[in-house]
ROGULUM-572989 format. One record per residue (C-alpha): x negated, y, z. Coordinates in steps of 0.02 Angstrom, whole numbers, plus 50000, padded with zeros to 5 digits. Each point is the difference from the previous one (the first is absolute). Example, Ala and Ser with C-alpha at 12.3 -4.5 7.8 and 13.67 -1.06 7.14 Angstrom:
BEGIN
493854977550390499315017249967
This chain:
BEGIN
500005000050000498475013050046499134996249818501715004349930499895016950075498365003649961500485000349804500685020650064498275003049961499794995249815498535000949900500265016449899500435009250150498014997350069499404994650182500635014750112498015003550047500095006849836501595013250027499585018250015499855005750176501125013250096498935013450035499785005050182500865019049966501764992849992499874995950179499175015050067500725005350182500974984350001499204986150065501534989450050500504999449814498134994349953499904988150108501624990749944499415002749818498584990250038500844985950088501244997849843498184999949895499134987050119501584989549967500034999549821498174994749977500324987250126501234992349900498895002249833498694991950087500754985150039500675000050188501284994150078501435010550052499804993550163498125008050008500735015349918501225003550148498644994650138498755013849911501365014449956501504994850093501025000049843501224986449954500234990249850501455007649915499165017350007498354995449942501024992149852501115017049984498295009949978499164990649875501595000249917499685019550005498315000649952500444991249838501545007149954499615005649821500245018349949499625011449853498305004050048499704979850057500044993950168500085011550147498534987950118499875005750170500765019549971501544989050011499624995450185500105020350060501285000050136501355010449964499525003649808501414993949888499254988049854501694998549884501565009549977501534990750056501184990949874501714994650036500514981949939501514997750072501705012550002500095006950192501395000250064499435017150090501095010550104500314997250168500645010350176498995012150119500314998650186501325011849986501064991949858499325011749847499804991749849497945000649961499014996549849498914987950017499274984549940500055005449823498135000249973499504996649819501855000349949499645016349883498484991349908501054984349976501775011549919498715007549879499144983849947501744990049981501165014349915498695004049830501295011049938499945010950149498115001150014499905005149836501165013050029499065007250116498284997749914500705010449849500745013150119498405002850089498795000749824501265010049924500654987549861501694999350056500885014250035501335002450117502125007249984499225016950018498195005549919498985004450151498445004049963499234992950155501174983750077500275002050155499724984050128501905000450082500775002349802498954981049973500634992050166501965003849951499644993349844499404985450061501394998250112501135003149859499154984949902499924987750113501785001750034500524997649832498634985050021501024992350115499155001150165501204996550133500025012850156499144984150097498225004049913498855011949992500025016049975501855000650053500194991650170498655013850049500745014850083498955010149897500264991349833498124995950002499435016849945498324999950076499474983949919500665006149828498755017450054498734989850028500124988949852499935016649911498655006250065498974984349991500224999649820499675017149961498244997650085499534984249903500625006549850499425018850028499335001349814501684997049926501165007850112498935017349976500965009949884501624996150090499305003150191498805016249965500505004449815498855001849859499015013350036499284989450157499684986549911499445005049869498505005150098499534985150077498234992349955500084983750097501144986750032500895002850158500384982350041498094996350020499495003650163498535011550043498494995150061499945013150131501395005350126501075011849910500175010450171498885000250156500275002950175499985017550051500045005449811501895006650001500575007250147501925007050039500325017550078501805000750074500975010850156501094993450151500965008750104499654994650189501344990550072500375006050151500245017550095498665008750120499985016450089498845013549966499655014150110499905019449957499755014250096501295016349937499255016450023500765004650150499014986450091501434987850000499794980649952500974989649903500324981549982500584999449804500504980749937499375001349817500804984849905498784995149870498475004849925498924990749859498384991150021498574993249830499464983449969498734993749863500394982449975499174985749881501274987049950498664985749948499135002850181501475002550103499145014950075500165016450059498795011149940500375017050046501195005650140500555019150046501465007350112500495015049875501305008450144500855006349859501705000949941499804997549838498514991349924498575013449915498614999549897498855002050150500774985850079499404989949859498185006450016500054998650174500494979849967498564999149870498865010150115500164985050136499484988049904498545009349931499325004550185500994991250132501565006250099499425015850108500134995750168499905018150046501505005449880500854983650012500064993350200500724982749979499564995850207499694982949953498544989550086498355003749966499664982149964501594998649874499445019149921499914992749827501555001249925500035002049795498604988349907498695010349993499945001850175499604981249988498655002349878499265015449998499074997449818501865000549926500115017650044500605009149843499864983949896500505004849826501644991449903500454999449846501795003649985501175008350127502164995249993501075018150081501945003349986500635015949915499995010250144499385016950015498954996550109498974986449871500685011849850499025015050054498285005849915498915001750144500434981450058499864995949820498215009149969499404992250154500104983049956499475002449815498515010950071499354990250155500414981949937500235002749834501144986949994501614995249902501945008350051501424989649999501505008750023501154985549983501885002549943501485010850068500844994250152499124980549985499314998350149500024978750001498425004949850499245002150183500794988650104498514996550099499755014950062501545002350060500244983250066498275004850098501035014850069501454989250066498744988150086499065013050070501745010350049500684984050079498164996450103499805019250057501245013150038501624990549938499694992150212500405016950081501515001950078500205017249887499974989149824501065005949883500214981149929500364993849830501625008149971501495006550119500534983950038498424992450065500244996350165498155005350073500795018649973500845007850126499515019850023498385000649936499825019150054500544997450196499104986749991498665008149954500195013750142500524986550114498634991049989498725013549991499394991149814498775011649946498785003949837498354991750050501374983950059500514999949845498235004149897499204986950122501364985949963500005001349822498285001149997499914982550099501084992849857499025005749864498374992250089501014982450026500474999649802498335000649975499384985750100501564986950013500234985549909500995002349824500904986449912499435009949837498174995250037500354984650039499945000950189498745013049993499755015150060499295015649891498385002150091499734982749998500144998249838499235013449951498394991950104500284985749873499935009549857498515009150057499094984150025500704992749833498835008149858501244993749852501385010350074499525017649911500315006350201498675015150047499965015850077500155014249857499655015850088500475015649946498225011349950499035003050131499855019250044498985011750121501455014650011501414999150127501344987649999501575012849957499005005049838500714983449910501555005350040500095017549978501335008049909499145008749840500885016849970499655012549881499705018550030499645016249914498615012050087500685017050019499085017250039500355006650152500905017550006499965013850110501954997550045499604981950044498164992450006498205009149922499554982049961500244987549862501034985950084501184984749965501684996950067501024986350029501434996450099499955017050072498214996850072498535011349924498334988449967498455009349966498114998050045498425008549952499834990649841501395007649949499895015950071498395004649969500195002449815501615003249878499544985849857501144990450097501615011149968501224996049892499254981749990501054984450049499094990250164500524979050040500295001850199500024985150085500925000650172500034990550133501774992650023500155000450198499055015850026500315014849847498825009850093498694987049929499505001849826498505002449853500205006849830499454993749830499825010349822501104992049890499235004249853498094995150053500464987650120498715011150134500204997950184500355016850075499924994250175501334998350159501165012850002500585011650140501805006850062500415018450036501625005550044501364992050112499414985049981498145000550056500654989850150501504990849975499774982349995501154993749838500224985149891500295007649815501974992150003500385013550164498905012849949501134997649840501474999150080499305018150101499985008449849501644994849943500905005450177499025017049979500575000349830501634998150045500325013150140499964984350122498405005250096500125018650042498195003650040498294990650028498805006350130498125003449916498724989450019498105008650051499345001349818498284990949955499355017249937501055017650045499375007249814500854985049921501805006850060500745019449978501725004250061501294994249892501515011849946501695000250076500634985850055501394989549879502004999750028500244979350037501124995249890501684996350039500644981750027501584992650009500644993450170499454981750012500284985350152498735001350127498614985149976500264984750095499004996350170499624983849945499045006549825499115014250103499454984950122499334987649843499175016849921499075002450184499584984149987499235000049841498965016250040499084991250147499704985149888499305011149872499045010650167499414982250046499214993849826498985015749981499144999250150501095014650119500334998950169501985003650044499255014550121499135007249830501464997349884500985010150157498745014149997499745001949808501984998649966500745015049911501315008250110501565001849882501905007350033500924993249890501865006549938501544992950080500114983749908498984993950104499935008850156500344984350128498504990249934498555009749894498374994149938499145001550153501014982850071498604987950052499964979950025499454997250189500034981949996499284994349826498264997950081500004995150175498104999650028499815018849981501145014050087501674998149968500585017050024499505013749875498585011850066500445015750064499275014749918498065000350084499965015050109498725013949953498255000450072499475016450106498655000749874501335000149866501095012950091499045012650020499695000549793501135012249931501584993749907499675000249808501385008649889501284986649947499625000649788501334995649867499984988449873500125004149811501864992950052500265013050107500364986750112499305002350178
C-alpha cells in the first residue's frame, strides 16, 4: 500500500531535493509560520525518501493523511508547472476554488434572517454552464454587442439585469443561483466583470477608457511588470476630519471676565499611505473650515516632525513618537511620487498647490467631484481612528442623531470639565496606536513592523528619500513666495524705497541705500507663522537682497500671514477703529501721515459666536507656540485693538488659558514700567500713513 503512494512523486515531476527553495524573506518577523513551513518540508522529503509514515509522525508529529494531502499540493500541476514546496506556505492559497456540485446555499442567522451563504463558486459554475449568457456578457464588455440603448461606456448594473433577464428566459428556477440570493447575486456578476476586464485588458480598451487612451498604449497590459507598479510610501493621501467630540476652551473678555465656551467641532490633518497602512503626517488645524495653511502645516509634519512646542499632545515621554517618522527619523521629509486630495478649497488653493509641486515636486491628484470611496482608505483610517480616540468621551457627537453614545455633547462637555489638551492628547494617543497595532491589511502586521521588514528586504524598492538637504532655516521650504513692487518713499509717507504687503512696509539697507531697486518687482519669501520674518529676492536676476525688516504697526506684533490678512481686511472694513504704533526700527523711516480716513460704513451684522472667538484663540497660541513665543511675549507684543460693536462682548484680544498647561495659563498682565523707564520722557504718539493711531 506505501509503494502505491509513493507513485505521487512521478518521474517528470523530479526528486523534491531538486525543487526551488522558499527564500528566508517570506518569513521575516514571523517565526511561528517558518517553523511550520519547515515541518510540512521535512515531511515531504521523508516520504520521497522512502520512510515510513510511522517514522514521519515520530520525527514531525504529522499524520499520514496530511503528509499525503501535501504532497498532493506540491504536485498539483499549474500553468507555470508544479508549485514544490511554495505550496507548503501556511496560509498562502495554491488554487482558486471550483464548485462541482449545485449548493443548495441559503440558510438562517440566529435571528431568523434569511443569509447568503454557501454559494461559493456558484457564479463561475452559471457562466461556464449557460454559453449563451457568457457570451453575452463577453460581447457587452469588448464592445461587440451592444445593448437596448447605445451607451458609450456599459455600465456594470445595466450587464447584471441583463443577465438576470436571460437567465430567466433560460429557465432558471427561483431555487438557483443568482435568484434565491437576496441580492440577486450582483457582486459575483461585478466581480466576474471585473475579472475579465483585467485578463482581457487589451481588448476591452476602447470600450473601458475610449480610443484616445488606448490608442496610446505601448505595451500589453495583461503582462505583468517586472517591477512593482507602486511602492510603499510613493502615494500618499491628504484628507480632513472633523473631531468627534466637544471640549471647552477658555477666553478671557476684556473686562477681565472668563468664559467657559463649548465649541462643537473643529477639523484636524492626516497624511495617510494606503499600501502601508500608515499615518504619515498628523496636525490639529483648530479651524473651522479647512485652509491652505492647514495643508502645509500637515505636509510640514511630516517633513520635520510634529512640534512639540506648537503642538502639546501630553502623552508619555516614552510613547512621544506618534506619526512614522517619529519612528524613523531618516523618513523625515521622505519624498513621494504622487499625492490623492478632494476638491476642497483648502487642497484647491495655489499656495497648497505650489508647495507640493515646489518642495516635492511630486504629482496632484485631485480625484473626482463628490467621490470620496476613490479614497476610501483614508477615510476608513478616519473612522478607526474616530472610533479609538475622541468618539470615547462622554461629549461625542456619535455617528448620527440616533447613536446612542450621544447625549448632550456640550454639557457634557462643561460637565465634565473635557478640555482642549484632553482632547489634543486623546486623539493624539489614537493616532500613535494606528501606527503600531496589528492590521488585518498587512496581514497581522503592524506598519512599523513592516516597514522594519521592508527595510531589511533589499528587493522591496523601500528607502528613505529625503527631501534636499539645506543649511537655511526650516520655514524657508515652506515659505509663502509673494511678489512685490519696490516703491520710493515720499515725503507724505516714507523718504525710503520700500515694499509692502499686507499692510506691513519691508525695507532694509539693500534697498534703501540706492534707488535701482524702485519700480522693480522683488520674490519675498515669508515666513508663514511669523510675517514679521522674511528675505527678498530680485525677480528678474534671481539676487539675494538679504532679510528684510518691518516698520510701522507691525514692528512688534507677532502674526501668522492668514491674521495679519485677516487685520487688514477688518481695518479695511471699518471693523478695527484704530491700531496703536509700534516703536519704529528707524524714526527717519516714518513722517506723519495726513488726516486720518472716514471708516467706512458697514451694515449691521450678528455679533460673532463665543465659540469661533474661542477656536480663533486657540489657533493664535498654536501659531505663538510653533514659532518659538512665550504666551507672556505674545501678551506683551499683542496689538491693543477696539473694535466696533459687532463684536464688542468678545474682541481679538480673547486668549486660550488652558491650551498649554505647562506654561501660565492666564494671559500676562501688561509688565509694569521700570523706574529707569519712568523717568524717560513720554515720546509723541506718531500716526500712521492710515491716519490710524
Amino acid at each position: 500500500m506505501e509503494l502505491a503512494i509513493r507513485g505521487l512523486i512521478s518521474i517528470d515531476h523530479g526528486h523534491p531535493a531538486t525543487w526551488d527553495e522558499v527564500p528566508d524573506d517570506v518569513f521575516v518577523d514571523n517565526e511561528v509560520d517558518k517553523k511550520r513551513f519547515q515541518n510540512r518540508r521535512n515531511s515531504v522529503l521523508a516520504y520521497a525518501n522512502g520512510e515510513s509514515f510511522k517514522e514521519i509522525r515520530a520525527k514531525t508529529k504529522i499524520c499520514k493523511s496530511e503528509v499525503i494531502r501535501f504532497v498532493k499540493m506540491c504536485v498539483r500541476p499549474t500553468a507555470g508547472g508544479i508549485p514544490g514546496f511554495y505550496a507548503l506556505i501556511p496560509y498562502r492559497r495554491s488554487k482558486a476554488y471550483e464548485r462541482h456540485v449545485p449548493s443548495t446555499g441559503g440558510g438562517e442567522d440566529r435571528d431568523g434572517n434569511a443569509r447568503d451563504r454557501g454559494f461559493a463558486g456558484c457564479c463561475e459554475d452559471f457562466f461556464r454552464t449557460h454559453d449563451a449568457i457568457r457570451e453575452h456578457v463577453h460581447g457587452r464588455l469588448d464592445g461587440t454587442i451592444k445593448g437596448v440603448i447605445p451607451e458609450a461606456r456599459p455600465e456594470l448594473k445595466a450587464v447584471w439585469h441583463e443577465v438576470l433577464a436571460m437567465a430567466k428566459a433560460a429557465g432558471v428556477s427561483d431555487a438557483e443561483w443568482p435568484f434565491r440570493l437576496c441580492s440577486r447575486g450582483r457582486s459575483g456578476v461585478y466581480a466576474y466583470c471585473r475579472k475579465y476586464i483585467e485578463e482581457n485588458a487589451r481588448e476591452t480598451d476602447v470600450v473601458q477608457h475610449g480610443e484616445a487612451v488606448a490608442s496610446r498604449r505601448l505595451h500589453d497590459p495583461t503582462i505583468e511588470s517586472l517591477l512593482p507598479q507602486m511602492r510603499h510610501l510613493s502615494c500618499l493621501q491628504l484628507d480632513y476630519a472633523k473631531i468627534d467630540a466637544a471640549s471647552v476652551f477658555e477666553i478671557e473678555l476684556p473686562d477681565g471676565q472668563i468664559k467657559r465656551v463649548p465649541v462643537r467641532r473643529w477639523y484636524w490633518g492626516m497624511l495617510y499611505c494606503p499600501r502601508l497602512k500608515a499615518i504619515v503626517g498628523f496636525h490639529i488645524s483648530l479651524s473651522r473650515n479647512p485652509a491652505s495653511d492647514d495643508a502645509i502645516d500637515v505636509l510640514e509634519s511630516e517633513a520635520i516632525g510634529v512640534n512639540e512646542a506648537g503642538l502639546d499632545t501630553e502623552i508619555e515621554e516614552s510613547e512621544e513618537a506618534i506619526i512614522l517618522n517619529a519612528f524613523f527619523p531618516a523618513f523625515k521629509g521622505h519624498g513621494m511620487s504622487a499625492i490623492r486630495l478632494d476638491n476642497g478649497w483648502a487642497n484647491l488653493a495655489g499656495d497648497t498647490l505650489r508647495s507640493m509641486v515646489r518642495i516635492y515636486g511630486c504629482a496632484v491628484n485631485l480625484g473626482r467631484v463628490a467621490k470620496w470611496m476613490d479614497r476610501i482608505e483614508i477615510e476608513r483610517e478616519f473612522r478607526s481612528v474616530t472610533r479609538r480616540g475622541p468618539a470615547r468621551l462622554a461629549s461625542t457627537y456619535g455617528t448620527d442623531p440616533t447613536d446612542s453614545r450621544r447625549t448632550n455633547p456640550n454639557e457634557e462637555a462643561i460637565v465634565n470639565n473635557i478640555r482642549l489638551k484632553d482632547v489634543t492628547r486623546i486623539l493624539s494617543k489614537a493616532v500613535r496606536a494606528s501606527n503600531i497595532l496589528n492590521k488585518a491589511g498587512l496581514h497581522g502586521s503592524n506598519p512599523v513592523a513592516e516597514l522594519h521588514r521592508l527595510l531589511k528586504n533589499k528587493a522591496s524598492g523601500v528607502f528613505p528619500m529625503p527631501l534636499p538637504r539645506v543649511n537655511y532655516a526650516k520655514w524657508i521650504r515652506f515659505a509663502k513666495a509673494e511678489r512685490a513692487v519696490v516703491r520710493a518713499g515720499s515725503k507724505k509717507s516714507r523718504r525710503l524705497p520700500y515694499v509692502e504687503k499686507w499692510g506691513a512696509t519691508y525695507t532694509n539697507k539693500a534697498i534703501f541705500n540706492t534707488d535701482k531697486w524702485i519700480g522693480r518687482t522683488l520674490i519675498l519669501f515669508i515666513n508663514r507663522r511669523d510675517a514679521n520674518n522674511a528675505f527678498a529676492v530680485s525677480a528678474d536676476t534671481m539676487e539675494f537682497l538679504g532679510m528684510l525688516e518691518v516698520t510701522g504697526r507691525y514692528a512688534r506684533v507677532l502674526h501668522t500671514i492668514t491674521e495679519r490678512r485677516q487685520a487688514e481686511a477688518d481695518i479695511r472694513d471699518g471693523y478695527i477703529a484704530n491700531i496703536e504704533v509700534e516703536q519704529q526700527i528707524e524714526s527717519s523711516m516714518a513722517m506723519p501721515a495726513s488726516s486720518p480716513r472716514a471708516r467706512k460704513k458697514k451694515s449691521a451684522a450678528s455679533p460673532k459666536k463665543l465659540a469661533d472667538v474661542a477656536l480663533d484663540a486657540a489657533k493664535r497660541e498654536q501659531n505663538a507656540g510653533l514659532s518659538g513665543v512665550s504666551s507672556k511675549d505674545t501678551a506683551a507684543n499683542s496689538v491693543n485693538t477696539a473694535e466696533s460693536p459687532r463684536n464688542v462682548e468678545a474682541v481679538q484680544v480673547a486668549r486660550i488659558l488652558s491650551f498649554q498647561p505647562k506654561r501660565q495659563g492666564s494671559i500676562a498682565s501688561t509688565p509694569k514700567p521700570s523706574a529707569k523707564s519712568a523717568a524717560k520722557p513720554v515720546a509723541a504718539v506718531k500716526r500712521n500713513r492710515f491716519g490710524l493711531l
